[in-house]
Steps between C-alpha positions, in 0.01 A plus 500: 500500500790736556669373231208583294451867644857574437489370156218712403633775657821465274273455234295815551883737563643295168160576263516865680930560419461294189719693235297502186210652775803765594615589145105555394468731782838696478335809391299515796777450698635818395182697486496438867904600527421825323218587782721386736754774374226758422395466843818556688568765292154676608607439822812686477408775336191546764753547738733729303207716439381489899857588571535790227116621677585553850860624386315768279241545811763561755695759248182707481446486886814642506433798244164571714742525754744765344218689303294554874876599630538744257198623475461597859865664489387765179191558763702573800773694303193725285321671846552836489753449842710284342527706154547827719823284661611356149518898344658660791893395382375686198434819635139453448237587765146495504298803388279667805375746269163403311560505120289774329281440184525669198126615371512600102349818439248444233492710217219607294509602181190710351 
């Protein structure tokens, strides 16, 4: 009975890895070692394009960053206090005076 069972068995792996069966089914074979490829290939270039993602997210954190730094340094340095400080090694002080206003005298002609 074992003897049988292991026969069979032999049978069934020899009918299974018989090589005309192999040679008929070669292209399939490689149709399925292509995908294999293709697939592994997807994989990696998922990751490269994850990686290249969060490396392009974290640069533009970092020019948020500078562009808020900046931007709150032109504020600070354009008050009138600071600007008043920045022209005073130039000789320049502020006006107390009120600027007057020119009015153009209309003129009629009859």
């Amino acid at each position: 009975m074992i003897e049988e069972k292991k026969n069979s068995t032999r049978r069934v792996i020899g009918e299974v890895l018989n090589y005309k069966w192999m040679v008929n089914n070669t292209s399939f074979f490689l149709f399925l070692a292509v995908l294999a490829v293709l697939y592994i290939a997807n994989g990696h270039m998922a990751d490269n394009r994850i990686r290249k993602i969060s490396e392009t997210s974290r640069q533009l954190k970092d020019l948020q960053y500078e562009y808020k730094t900046l931007k709150s340094e032109v504020m600070f340095k354009s008050r009138e206090s600071e600007m008043v400080k920045a022209a005073e090694p130039l000789g320049l002080a502020m006006d107390t005076i009120a600027p007057y206003r020119i009015k153009k005298l209309s003129t009629k002609n009859n």
